[in-house]
VOZA-669117 format. One record per residue (C-alpha): residue number from 1; residue in one letter; chain; y, x, z. Coordinates in nm, 3 decimals. Example, Ala and Ser with C-alpha at 12.3 -4.5 7.8 and 13.67 -1.06 7.14 Angstrom:
% VOZA-669117
<atom><seq>1</seq><type>a</type><mol>A</mol><py>-0.450</py><px>1.230</px><pz>0.780</pz></atom>
<atom><seq>2</seq><type>s</type><mol>A</mol><py>-0.106</py><px>1.367</px><pz>0.714</pz></atom>
END
This chain:
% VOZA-669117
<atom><seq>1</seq><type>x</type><mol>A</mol><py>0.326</py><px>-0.942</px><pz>-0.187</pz></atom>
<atom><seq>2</seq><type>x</type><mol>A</mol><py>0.393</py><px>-0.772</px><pz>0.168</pz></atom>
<atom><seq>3</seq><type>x</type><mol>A</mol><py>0.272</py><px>-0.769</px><pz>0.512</pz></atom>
<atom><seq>4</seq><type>x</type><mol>A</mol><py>0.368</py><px>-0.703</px><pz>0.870</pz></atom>
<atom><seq>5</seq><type>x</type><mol>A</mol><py>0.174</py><px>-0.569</px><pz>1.130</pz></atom>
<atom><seq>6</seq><type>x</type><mol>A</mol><py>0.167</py><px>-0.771</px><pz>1.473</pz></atom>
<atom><seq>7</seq><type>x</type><mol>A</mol><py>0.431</py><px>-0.556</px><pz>1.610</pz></atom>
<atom><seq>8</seq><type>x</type><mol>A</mol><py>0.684</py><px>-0.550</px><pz>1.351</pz></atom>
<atom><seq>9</seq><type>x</type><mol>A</mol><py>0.681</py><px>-0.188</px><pz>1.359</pz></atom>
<atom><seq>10</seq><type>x</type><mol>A</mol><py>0.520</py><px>-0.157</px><pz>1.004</pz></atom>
<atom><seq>11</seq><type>x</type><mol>A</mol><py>0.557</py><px>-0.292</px><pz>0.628</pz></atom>
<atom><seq>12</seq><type>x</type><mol>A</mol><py>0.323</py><px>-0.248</px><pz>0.352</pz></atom>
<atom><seq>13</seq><type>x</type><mol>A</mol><py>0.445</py><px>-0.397</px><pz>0.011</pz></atom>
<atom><seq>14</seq><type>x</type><mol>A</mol><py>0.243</py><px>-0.429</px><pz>-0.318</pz></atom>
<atom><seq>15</seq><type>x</type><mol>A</mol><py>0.475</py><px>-0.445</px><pz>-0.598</pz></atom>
<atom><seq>16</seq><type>x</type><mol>A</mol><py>0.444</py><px>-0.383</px><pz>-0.975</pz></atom>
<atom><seq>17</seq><type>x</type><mol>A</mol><py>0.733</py><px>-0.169</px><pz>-1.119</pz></atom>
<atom><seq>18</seq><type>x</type><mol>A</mol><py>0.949</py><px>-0.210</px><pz>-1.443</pz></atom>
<atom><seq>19</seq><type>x</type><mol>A</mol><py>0.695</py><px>-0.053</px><pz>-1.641</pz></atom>
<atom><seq>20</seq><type>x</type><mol>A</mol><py>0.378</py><px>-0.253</px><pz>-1.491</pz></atom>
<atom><seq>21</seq><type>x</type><mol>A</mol><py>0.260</py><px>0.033</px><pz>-1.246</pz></atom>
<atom><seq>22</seq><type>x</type><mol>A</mol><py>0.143</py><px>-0.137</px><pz>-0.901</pz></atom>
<atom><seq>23</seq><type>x</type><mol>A</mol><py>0.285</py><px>0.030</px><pz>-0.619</pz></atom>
<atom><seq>24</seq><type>x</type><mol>A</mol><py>0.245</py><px>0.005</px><pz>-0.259</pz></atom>
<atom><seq>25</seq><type>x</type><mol>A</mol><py>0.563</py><px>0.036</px><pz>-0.011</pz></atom>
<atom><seq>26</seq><type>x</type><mol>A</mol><py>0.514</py><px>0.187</px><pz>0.305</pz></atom>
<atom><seq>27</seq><type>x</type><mol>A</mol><py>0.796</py><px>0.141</px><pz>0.586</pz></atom>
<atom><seq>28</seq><type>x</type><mol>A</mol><py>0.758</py><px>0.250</px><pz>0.934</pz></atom>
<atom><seq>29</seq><type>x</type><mol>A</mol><py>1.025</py><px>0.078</px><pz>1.203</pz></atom>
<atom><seq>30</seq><type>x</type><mol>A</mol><py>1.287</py><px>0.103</px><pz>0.951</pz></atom>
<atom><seq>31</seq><type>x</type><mol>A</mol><py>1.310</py><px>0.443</px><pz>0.869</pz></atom>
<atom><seq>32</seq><type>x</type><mol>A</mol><py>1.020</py><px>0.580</px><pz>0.722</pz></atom>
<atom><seq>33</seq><type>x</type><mol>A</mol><py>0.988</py><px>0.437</px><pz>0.366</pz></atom>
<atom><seq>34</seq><type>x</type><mol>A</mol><py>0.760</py><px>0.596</px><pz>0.102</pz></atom>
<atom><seq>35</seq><type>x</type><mol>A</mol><py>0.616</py><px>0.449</px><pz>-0.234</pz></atom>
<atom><seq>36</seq><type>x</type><mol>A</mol><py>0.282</py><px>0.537</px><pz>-0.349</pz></atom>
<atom><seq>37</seq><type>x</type><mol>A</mol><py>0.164</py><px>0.490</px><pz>-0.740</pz></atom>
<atom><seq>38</seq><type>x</type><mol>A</mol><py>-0.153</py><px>0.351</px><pz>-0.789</pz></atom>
<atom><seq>39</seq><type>x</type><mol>A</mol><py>-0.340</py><px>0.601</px><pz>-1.025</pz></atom>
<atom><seq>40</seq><type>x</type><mol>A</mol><py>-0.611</py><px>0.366</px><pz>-1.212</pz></atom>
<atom><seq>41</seq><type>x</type><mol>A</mol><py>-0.452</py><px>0.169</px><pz>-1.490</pz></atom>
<atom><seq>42</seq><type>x</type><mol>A</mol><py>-0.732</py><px>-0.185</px><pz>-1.443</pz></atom>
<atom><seq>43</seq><type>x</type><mol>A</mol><py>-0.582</py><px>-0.229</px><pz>-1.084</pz></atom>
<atom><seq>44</seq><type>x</type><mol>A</mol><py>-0.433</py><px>-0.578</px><pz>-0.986</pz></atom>
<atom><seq>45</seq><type>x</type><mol>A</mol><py>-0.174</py><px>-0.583</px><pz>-0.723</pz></atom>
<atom><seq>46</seq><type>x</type><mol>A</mol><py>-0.440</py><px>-0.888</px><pz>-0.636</pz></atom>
<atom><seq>47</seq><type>x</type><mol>A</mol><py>-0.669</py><px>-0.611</px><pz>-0.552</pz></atom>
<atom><seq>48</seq><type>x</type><mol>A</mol><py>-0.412</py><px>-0.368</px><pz>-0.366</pz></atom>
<atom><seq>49</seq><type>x</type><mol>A</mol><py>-0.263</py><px>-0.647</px><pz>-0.150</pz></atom>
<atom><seq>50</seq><type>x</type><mol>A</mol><py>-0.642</py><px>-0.733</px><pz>0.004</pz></atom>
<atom><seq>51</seq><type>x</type><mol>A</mol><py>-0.621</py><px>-0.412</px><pz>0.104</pz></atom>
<atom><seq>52</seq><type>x</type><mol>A</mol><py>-0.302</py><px>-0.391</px><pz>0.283</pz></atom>
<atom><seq>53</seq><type>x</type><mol>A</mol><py>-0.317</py><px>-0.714</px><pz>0.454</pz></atom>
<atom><seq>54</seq><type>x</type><mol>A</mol><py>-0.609</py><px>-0.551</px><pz>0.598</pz></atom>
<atom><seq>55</seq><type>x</type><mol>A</mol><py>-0.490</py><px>-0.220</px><pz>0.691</pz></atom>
<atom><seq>56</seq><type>x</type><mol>A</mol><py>-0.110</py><px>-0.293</px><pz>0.823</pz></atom>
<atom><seq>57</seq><type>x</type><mol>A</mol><py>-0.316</py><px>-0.376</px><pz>1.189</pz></atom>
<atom><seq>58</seq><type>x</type><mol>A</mol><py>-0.493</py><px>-0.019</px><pz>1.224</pz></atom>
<atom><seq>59</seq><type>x</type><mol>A</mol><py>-0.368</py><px>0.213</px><pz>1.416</pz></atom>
<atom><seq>60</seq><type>x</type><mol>A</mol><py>-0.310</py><px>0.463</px><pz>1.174</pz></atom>
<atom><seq>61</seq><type>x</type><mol>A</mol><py>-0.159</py><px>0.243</px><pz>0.846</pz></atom>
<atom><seq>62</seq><type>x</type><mol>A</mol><py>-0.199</py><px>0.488</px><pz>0.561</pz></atom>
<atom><seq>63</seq><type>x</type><mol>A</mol><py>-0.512</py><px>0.635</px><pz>0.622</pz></atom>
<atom><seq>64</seq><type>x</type><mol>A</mol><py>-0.670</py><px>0.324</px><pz>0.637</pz></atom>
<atom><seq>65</seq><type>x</type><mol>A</mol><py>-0.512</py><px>0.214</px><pz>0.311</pz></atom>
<atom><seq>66</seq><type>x</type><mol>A</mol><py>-0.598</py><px>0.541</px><pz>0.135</pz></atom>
<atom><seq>67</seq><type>x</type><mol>A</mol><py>-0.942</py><px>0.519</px><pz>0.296</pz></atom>
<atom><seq>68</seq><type>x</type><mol>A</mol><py>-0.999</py><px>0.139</px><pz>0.180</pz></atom>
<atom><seq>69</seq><type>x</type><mol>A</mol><py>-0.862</py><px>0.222</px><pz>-0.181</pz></atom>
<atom><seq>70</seq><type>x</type><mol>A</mol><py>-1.089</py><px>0.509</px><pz>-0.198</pz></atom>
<atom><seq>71</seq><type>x</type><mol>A</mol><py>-1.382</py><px>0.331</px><pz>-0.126</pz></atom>
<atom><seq>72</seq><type>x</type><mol>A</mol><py>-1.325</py><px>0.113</px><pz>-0.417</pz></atom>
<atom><seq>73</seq><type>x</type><mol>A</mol><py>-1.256</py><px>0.424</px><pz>-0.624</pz></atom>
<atom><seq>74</seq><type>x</type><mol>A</mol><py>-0.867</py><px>0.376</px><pz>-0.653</pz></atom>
<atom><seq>75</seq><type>x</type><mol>A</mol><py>-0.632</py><px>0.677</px><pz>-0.562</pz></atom>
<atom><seq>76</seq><type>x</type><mol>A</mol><py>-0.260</py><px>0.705</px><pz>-0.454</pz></atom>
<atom><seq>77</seq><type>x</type><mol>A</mol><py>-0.007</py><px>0.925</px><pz>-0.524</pz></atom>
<atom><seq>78</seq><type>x</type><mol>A</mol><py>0.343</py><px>0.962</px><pz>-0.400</pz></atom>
<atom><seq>79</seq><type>x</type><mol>A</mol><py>0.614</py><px>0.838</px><pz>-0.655</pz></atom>
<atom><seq>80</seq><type>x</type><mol>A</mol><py>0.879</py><px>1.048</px><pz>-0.676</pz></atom>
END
């Protein structure tokens, strides 16, 4: 699941990874990718996506997200 903003210019993916972690993708224009863990093991990527579909508009893409998923008491962490 994945979303672009209006202008292209950003991507934020919801995936779950090979050992059933959900993730979120950032990517800025191309060349400013991150990955994020979600850190609550009862999160859907049903959930997550909601979120990013709403955020990838704002001006400021991550805080939103991390603000949104916050709210709902779900925290991110940067995979490494």
């Amino acid at each position: 699941m994945f979303a672009y903003s209006d202008d292209g210019q950003h991507f934020l993916g919801c995936r779950v990874n090979t050992f059933g972690k959900v993730q979120v993708v950032y990517d800025c224009a191309g060349t400013k990718r991150k990955v994020y863990d979600v850190e609550a093991s009862n999160v859907t990527s049903t959930i997550v996506f909601d979120t990013i579909k709403d955020a990838v508009n704002q001006r400021r893409v991550m805080p939103a997200v991390f603000t949104a998923l916050s709210l709902q008491n779900i925290h991110l962490q940067e995979s490494l």
